[in-house]
N, CA, C and O of each residue as an XYZ file, in Angstrom:
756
protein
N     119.451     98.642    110.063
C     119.984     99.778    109.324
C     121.217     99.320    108.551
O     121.070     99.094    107.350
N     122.757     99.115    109.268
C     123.652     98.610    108.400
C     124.219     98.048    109.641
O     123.768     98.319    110.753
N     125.570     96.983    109.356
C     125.742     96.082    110.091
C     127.177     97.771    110.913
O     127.518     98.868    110.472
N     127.458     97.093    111.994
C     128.336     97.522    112.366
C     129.544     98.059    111.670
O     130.067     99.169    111.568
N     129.843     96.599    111.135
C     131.292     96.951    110.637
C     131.292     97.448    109.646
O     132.348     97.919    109.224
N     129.865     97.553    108.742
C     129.840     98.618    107.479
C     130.137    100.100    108.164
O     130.879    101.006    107.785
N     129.138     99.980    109.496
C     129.125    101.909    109.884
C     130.524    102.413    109.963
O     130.983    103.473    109.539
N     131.251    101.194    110.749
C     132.984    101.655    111.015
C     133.018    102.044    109.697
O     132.768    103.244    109.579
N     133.231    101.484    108.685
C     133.849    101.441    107.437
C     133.774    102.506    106.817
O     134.723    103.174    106.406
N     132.313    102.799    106.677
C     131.726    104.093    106.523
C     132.232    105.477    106.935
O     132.496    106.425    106.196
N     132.303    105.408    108.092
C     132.872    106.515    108.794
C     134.167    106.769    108.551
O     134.421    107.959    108.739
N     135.105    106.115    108.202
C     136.353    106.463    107.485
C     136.450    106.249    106.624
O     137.619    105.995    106.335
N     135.450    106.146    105.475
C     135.638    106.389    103.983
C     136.041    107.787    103.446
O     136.712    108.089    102.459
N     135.199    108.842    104.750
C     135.619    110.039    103.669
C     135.892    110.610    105.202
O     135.201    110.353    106.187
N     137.222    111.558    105.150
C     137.527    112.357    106.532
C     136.608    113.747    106.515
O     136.472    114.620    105.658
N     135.958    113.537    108.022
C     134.697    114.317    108.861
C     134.896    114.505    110.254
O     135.102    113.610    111.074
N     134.844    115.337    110.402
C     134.510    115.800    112.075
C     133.546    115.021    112.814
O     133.874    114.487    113.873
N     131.959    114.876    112.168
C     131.690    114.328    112.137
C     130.518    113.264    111.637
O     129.452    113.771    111.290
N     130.657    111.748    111.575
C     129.719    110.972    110.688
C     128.612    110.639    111.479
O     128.640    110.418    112.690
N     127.344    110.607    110.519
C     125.978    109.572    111.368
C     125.298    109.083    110.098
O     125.090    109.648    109.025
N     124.940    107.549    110.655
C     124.244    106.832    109.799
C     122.654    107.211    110.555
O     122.656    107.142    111.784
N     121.254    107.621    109.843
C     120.393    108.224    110.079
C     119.394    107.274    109.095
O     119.552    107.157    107.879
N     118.115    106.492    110.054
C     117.192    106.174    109.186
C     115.961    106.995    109.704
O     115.684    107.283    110.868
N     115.216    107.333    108.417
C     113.794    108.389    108.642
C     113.024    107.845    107.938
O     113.190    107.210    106.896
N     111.783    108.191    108.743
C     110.448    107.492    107.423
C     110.312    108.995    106.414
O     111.014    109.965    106.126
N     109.047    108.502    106.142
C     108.602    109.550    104.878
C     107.960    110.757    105.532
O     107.290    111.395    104.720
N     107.965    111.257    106.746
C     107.815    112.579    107.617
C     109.107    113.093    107.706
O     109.374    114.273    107.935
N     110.029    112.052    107.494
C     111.700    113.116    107.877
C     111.907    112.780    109.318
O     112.950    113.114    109.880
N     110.772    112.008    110.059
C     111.162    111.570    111.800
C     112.128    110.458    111.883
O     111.855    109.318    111.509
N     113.445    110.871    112.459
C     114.388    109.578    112.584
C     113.456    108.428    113.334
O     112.464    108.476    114.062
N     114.033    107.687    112.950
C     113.773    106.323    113.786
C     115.063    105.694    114.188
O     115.155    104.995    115.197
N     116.210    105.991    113.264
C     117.246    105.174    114.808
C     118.892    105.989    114.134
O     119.184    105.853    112.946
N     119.532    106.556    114.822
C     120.551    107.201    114.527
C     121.911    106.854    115.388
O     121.912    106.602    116.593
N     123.052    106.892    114.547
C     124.383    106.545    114.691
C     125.506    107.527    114.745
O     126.116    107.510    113.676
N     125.918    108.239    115.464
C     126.899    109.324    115.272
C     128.680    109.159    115.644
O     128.945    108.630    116.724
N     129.499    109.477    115.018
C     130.590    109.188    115.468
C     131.662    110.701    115.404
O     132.139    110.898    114.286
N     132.006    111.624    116.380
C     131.702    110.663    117.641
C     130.239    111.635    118.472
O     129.912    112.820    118.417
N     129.685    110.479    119.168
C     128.887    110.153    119.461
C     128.083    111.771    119.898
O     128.649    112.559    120.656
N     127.362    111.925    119.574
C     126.401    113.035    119.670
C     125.073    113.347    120.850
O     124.520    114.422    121.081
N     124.812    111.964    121.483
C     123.417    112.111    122.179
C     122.305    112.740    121.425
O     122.397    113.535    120.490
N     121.176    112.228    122.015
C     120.046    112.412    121.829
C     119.473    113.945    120.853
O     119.324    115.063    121.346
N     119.309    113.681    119.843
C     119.145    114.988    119.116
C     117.293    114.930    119.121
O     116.486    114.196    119.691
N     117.152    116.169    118.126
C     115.806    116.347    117.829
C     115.612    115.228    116.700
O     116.403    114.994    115.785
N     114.227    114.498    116.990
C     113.611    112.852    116.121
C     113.787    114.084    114.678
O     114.612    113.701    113.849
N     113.202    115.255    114.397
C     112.859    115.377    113.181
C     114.144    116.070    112.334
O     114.727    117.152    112.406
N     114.289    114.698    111.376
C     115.533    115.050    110.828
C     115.470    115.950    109.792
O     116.577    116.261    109.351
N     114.305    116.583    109.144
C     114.152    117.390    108.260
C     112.596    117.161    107.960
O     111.990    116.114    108.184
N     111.942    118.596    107.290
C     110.584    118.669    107.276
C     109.791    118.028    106.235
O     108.620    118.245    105.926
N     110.761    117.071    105.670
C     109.932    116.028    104.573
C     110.904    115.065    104.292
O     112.040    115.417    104.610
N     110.781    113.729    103.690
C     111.459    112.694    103.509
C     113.160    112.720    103.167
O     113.677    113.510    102.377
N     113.778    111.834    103.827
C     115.182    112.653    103.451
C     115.680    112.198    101.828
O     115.278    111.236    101.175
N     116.970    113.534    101.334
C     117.002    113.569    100.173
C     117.998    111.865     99.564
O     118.909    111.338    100.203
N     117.384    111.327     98.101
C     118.122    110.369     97.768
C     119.102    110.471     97.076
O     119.061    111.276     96.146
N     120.437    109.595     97.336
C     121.867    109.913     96.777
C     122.350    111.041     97.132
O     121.900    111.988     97.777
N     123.886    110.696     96.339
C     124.687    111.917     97.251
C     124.554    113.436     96.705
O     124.703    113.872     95.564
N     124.250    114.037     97.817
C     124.108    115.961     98.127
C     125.361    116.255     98.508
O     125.838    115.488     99.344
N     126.147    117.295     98.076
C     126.894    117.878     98.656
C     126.283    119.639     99.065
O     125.650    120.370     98.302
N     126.575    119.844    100.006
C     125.813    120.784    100.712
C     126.380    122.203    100.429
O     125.696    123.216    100.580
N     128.255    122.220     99.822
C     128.725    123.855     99.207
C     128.263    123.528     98.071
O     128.617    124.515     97.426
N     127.601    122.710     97.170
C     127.605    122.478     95.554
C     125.903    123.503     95.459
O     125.647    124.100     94.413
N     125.098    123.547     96.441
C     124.191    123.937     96.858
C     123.718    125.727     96.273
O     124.579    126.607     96.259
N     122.337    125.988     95.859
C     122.690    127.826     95.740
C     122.730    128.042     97.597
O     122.337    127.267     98.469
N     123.196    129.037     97.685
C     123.477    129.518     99.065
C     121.613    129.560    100.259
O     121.542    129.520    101.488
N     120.787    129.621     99.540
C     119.576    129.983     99.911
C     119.171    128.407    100.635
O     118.433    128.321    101.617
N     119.908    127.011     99.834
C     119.336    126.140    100.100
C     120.327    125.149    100.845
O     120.278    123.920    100.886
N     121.240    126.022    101.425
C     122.828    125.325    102.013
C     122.033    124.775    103.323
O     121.073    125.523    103.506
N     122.070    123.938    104.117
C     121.881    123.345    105.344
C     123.536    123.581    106.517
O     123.635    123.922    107.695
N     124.307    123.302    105.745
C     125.447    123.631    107.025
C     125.472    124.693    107.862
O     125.548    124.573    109.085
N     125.402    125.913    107.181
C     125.639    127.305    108.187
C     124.394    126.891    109.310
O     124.316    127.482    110.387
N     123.388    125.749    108.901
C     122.118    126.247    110.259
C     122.319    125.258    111.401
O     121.562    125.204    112.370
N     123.359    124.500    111.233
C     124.044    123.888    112.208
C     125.393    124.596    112.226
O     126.008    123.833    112.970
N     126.409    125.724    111.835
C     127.209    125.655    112.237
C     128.405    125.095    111.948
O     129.465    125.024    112.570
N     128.018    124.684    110.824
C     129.124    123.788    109.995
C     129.543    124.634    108.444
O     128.973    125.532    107.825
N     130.820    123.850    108.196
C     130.712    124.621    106.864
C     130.761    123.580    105.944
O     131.142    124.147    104.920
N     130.617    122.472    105.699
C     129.921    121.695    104.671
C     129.417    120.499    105.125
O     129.834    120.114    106.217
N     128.494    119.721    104.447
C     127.763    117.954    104.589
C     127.967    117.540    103.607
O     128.135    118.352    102.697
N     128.040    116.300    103.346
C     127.888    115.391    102.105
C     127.028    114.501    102.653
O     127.174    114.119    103.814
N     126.133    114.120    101.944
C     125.012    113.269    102.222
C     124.849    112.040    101.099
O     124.833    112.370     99.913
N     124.732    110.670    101.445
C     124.377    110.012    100.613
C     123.021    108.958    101.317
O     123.172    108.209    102.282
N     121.959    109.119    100.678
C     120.747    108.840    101.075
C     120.447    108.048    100.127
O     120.595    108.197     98.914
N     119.749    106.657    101.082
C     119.590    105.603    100.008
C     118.201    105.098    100.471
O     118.228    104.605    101.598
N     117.085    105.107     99.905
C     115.471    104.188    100.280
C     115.854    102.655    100.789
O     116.847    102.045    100.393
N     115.049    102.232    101.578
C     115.614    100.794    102.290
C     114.425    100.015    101.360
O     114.415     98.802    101.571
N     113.338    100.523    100.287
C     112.241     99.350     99.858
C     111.411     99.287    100.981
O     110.525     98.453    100.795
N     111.345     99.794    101.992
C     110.404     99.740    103.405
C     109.965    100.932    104.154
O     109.793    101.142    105.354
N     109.797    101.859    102.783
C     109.274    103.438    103.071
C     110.375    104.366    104.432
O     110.024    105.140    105.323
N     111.454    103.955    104.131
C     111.910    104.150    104.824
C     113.512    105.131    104.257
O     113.295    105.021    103.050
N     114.287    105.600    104.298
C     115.726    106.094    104.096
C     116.608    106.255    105.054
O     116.455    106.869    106.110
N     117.691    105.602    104.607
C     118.979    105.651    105.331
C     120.183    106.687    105.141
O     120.547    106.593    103.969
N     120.618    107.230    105.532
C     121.484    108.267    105.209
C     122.292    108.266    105.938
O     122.294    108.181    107.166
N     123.427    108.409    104.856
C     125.042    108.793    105.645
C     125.112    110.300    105.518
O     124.770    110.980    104.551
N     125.587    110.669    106.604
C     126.155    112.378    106.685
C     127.513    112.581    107.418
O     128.013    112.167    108.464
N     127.917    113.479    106.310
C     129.737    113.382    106.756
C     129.580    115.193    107.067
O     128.920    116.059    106.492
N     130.352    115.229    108.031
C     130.006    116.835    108.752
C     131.576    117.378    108.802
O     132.502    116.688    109.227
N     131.742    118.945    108.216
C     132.866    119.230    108.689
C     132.519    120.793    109.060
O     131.574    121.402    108.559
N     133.323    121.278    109.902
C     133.326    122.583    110.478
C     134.163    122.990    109.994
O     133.693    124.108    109.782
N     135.600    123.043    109.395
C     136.124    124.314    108.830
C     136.531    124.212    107.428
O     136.894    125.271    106.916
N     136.549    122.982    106.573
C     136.693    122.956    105.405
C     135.951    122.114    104.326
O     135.937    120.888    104.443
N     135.554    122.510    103.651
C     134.634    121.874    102.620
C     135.020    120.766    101.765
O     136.222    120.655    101.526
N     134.220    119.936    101.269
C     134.355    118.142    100.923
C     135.274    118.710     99.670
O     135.303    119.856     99.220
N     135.897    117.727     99.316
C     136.688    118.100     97.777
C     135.738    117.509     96.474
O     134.612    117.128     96.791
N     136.025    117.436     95.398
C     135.484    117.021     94.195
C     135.934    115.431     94.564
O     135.190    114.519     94.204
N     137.207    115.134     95.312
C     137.537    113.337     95.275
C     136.560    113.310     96.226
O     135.714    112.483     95.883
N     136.253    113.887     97.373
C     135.480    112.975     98.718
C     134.593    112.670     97.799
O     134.763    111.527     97.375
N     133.186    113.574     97.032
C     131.973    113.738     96.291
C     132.446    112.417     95.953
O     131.868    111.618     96.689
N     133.284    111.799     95.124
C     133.373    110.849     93.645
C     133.754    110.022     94.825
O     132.976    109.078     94.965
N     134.454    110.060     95.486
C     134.428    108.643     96.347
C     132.788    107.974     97.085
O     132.570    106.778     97.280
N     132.043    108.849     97.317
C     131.140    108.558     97.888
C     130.042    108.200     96.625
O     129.168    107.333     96.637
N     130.338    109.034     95.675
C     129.597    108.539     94.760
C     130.273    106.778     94.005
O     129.584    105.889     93.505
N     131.438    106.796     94.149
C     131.515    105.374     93.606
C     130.793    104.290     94.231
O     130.011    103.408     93.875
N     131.471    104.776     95.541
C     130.653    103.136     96.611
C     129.249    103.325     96.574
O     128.641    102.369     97.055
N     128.420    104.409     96.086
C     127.243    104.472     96.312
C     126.218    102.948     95.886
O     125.275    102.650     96.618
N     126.509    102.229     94.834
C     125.797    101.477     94.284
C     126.074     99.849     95.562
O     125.258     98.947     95.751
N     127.288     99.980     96.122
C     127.465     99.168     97.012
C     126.750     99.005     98.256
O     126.121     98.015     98.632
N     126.935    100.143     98.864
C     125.803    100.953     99.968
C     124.521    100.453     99.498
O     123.771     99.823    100.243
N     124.221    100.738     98.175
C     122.498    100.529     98.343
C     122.258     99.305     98.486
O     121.366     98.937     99.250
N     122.899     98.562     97.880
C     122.825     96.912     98.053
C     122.644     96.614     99.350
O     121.738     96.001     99.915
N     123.924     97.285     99.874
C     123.729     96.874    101.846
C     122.605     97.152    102.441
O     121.883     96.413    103.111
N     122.441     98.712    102.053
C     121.225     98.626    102.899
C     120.230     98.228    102.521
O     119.379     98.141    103.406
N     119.839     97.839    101.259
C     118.485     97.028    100.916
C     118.214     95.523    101.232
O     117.145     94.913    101.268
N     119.469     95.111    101.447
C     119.605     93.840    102.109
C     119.426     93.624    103.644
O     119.248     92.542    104.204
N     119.499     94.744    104.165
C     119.555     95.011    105.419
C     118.124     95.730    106.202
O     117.985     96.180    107.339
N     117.382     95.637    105.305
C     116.443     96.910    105.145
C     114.782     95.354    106.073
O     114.349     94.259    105.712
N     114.527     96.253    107.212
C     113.670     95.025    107.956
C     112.142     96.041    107.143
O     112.175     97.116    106.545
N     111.220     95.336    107.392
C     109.832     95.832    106.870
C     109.784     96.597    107.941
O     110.346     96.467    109.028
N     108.634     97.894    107.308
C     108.289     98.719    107.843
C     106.588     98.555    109.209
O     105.417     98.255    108.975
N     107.037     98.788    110.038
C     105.976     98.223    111.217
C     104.650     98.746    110.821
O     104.398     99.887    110.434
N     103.691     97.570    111.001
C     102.254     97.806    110.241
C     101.594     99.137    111.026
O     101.160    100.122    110.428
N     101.606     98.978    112.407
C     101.250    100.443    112.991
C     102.034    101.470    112.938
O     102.931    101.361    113.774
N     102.101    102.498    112.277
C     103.126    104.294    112.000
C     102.438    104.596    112.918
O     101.229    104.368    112.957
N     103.451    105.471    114.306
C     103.131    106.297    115.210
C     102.830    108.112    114.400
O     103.523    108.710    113.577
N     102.091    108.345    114.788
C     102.025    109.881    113.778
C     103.334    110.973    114.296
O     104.063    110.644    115.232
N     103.501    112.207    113.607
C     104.309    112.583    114.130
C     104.692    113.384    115.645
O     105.780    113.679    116.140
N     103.060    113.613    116.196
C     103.273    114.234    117.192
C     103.347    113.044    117.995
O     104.212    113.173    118.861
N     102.624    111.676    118.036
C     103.076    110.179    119.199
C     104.627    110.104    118.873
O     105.196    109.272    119.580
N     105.247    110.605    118.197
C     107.017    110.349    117.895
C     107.189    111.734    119.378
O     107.068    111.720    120.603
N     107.464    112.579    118.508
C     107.651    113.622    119.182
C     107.578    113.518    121.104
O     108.505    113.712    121.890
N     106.583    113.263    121.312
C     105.817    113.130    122.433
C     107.048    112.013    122.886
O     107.872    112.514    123.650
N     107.298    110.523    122.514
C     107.984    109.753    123.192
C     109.081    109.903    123.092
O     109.651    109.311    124.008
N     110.057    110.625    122.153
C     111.473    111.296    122.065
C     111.411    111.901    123.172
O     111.793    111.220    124.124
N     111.004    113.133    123.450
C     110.749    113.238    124.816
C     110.855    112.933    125.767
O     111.802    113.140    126.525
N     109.770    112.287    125.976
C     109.894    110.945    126.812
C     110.797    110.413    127.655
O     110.979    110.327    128.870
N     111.617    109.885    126.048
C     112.526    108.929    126.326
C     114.289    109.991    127.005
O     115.027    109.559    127.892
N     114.384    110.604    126.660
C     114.899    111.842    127.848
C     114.819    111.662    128.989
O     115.849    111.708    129.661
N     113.772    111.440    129.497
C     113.100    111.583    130.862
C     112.358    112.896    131.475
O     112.278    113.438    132.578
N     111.844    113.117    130.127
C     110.795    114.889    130.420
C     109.577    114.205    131.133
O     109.119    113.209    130.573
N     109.004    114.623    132.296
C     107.626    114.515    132.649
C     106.560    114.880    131.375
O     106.876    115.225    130.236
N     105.095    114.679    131.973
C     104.603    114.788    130.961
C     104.172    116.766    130.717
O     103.983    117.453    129.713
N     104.174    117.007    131.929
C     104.570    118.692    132.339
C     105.525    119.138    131.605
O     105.276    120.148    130.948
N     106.884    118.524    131.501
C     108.103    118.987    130.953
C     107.510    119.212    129.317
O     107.507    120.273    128.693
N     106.992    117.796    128.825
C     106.231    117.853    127.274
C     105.476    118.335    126.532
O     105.331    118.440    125.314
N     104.913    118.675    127.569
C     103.835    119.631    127.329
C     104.470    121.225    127.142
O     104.276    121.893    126.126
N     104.970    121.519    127.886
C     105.817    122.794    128.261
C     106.149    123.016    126.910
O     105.542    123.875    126.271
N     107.503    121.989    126.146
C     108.204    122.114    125.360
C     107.852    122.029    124.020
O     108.453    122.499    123.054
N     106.661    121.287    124.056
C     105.904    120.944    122.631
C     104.313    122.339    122.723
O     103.299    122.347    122.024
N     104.625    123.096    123.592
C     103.407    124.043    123.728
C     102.141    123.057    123.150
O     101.818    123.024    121.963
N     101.535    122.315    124.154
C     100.409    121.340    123.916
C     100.014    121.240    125.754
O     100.872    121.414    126.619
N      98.903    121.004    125.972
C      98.232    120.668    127.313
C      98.690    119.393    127.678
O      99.018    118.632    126.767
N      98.782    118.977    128.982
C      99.153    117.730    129.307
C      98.355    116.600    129.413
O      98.777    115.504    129.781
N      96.989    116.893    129.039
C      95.688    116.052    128.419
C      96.436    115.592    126.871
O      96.590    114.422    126.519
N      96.752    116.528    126.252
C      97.199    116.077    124.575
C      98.655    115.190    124.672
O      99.033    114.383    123.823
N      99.154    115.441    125.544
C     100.389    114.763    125.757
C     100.253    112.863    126.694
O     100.935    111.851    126.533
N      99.192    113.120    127.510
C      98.755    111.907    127.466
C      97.931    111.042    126.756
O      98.044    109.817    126.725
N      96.970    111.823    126.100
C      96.403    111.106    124.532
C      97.435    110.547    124.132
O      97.776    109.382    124.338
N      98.259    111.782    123.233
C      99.052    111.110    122.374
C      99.874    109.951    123.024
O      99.809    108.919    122.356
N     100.908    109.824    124.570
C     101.048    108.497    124.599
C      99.799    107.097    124.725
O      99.977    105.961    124.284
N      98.738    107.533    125.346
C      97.919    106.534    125.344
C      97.933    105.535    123.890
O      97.949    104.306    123.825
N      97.917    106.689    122.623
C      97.629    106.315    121.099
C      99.054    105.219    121.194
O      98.967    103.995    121.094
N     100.172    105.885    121.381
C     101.432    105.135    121.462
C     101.282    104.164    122.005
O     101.202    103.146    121.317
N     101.199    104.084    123.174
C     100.999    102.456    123.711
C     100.403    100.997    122.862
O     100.698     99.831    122.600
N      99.159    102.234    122.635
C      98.123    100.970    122.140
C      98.991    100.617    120.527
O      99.276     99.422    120.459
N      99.398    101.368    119.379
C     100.008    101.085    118.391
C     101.430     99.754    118.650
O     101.695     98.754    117.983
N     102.133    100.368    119.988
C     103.450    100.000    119.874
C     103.260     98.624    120.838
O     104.191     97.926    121.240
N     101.686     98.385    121.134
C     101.404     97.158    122.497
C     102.057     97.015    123.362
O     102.468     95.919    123.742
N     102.404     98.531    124.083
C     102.859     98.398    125.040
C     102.000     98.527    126.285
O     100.831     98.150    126.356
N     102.744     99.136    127.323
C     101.721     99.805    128.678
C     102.236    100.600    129.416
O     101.620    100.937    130.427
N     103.614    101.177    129.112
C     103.672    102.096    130.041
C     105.041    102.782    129.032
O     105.437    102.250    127.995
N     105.590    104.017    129.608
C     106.819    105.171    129.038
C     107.836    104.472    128.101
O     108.094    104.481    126.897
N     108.434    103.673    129.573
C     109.714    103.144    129.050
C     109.567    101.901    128.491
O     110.604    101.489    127.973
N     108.528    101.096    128.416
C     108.600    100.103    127.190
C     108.207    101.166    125.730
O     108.812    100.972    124.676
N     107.361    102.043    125.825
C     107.330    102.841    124.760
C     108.682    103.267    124.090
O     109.158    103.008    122.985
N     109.168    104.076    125.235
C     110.607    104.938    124.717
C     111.046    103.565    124.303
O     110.559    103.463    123.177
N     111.598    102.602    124.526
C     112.484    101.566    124.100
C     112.205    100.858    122.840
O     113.139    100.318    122.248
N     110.982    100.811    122.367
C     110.084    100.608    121.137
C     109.968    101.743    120.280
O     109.318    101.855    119.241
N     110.506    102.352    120.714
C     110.836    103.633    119.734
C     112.199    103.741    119.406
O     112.690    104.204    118.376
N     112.674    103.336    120.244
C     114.375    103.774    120.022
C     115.084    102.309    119.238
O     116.168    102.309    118.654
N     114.123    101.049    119.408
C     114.519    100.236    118.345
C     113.638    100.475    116.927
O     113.508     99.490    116.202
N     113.294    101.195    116.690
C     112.185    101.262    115.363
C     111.155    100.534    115.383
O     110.580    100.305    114.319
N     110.677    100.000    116.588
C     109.460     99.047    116.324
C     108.029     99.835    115.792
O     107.014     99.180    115.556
C-alpha cells in the first residue's frame, strides 16, 4: 500500500481527528486498512462501488450526497488514487466538529501528484484468484472470531452457505483451514 513513513507523513499533512490509509478493489471491499488512531476491525465494505478518484471534499458535496453525517462526522477529505492493479488507495482525513478549509483541500491537492507516484510504485499486482464478495465478507468475519453460527446469524445466510463460501476461500487463497484464510485476507493475498 504505502511505506510506513509515507502513512506517518500523511497523517500529519492535514490536521484530523481522524486518518486511514484504505486499499479496495473494484467492489469497494477493503483489502487492507490503516487508521490513526487506531480504529479496529471495521466493516470490509468500504462503499457500494469502487472508491472515488482524487481529492473529494465531503462539505463541498450537495447535502443529499454528503457521507459524514452517516458516520457522525462533520466533514472527510478524501484523496483516492488507482494503484494500476485494479485496485485504489485512499487517504481519508476525518473530523467531528469542524470542516476542512479551502488550504487543507489545496494542500492535499498539491501533494496529490506525489502520492500517486508513491503509490503506483508501491502498488504489488493484483492476486490472480478474486475472492467474490460474499467469500470476503464471510472471512472478515471470520477473522473476528465469529463461529460459523455467529456468520451465518449476522450475514442472514444458512451455515451450509457460510461453509461453501469458506470452502470456495480456501481453495482460491490455497489454504486449509480459518486462520490461514483470515491471515490471507488480512495481507491482501
Amino acid at each position: 500500500m504505502l511505506p510506513p513513513d509515507a502513512v506517518e507523513a500523511a497523517a500529519h499533512l492535514i490536521g484530523a481527528d481522524v486518518f486511514g490509509v484504505f486499499e479496495a478493489d473494484e467492489t469497494g471491499c477493503c483489502l487492507r486498512a490503516i487508521t490513526y488512531p487506531e480504529q479496529g476491525l471495521q466493516d470490509p465494505q468500504v462503499c457500494d462501488s469502487a472508491l472515488p478518484v482524487g481529492v473529494v471534499h465531503d462539505a463541498a458535496q450537495h447535502d443529499d450526497d454528503r457521507e459524514a453525517p452517516h458516520f457522525g462526522l462533520r466533514d472527510i477529505l478524501w484523496l483516492g488514487v488507482p494503484t494500476g492493479s485494479g485496485t485504489v488507495v485512499q487517504l481519508a482525513y476525518d473530523r467531528r466538529q469542524h470542516v476542512f478549509t479551502e488550504q487543507d483541500v489545496a494542500v492535499l491537492t498539491l501533494v496529490e501528484p506525489a502520492i500517486r507516484r508513491l503509490v503506483r510504485g508501491c502498488a504489488t499486482p493484483a492476486p490472480p484468484t478474486v475472492l467474490t464478495l460474499s467469500e470476503r465478507r464471510v472471512l472478515h468475519l471470520v477473522s473476528t472470531g465469529a463461529s460459523n453460527r455467529e456468520v451465518a446469524e449476522e450475514l442472514v445466510i444458512t451455515v451450509h452457505t457460510v461453509r461453501k463460501h469458506l470452502e470456495h476461500a480456501y481453495r482460491k487463497l490455497g489454504v486449509t483451514n480459518r486462520t490461514a484464510a483470515a491471515l490471507a485476507l488480512r495481507s491482501g493475498s
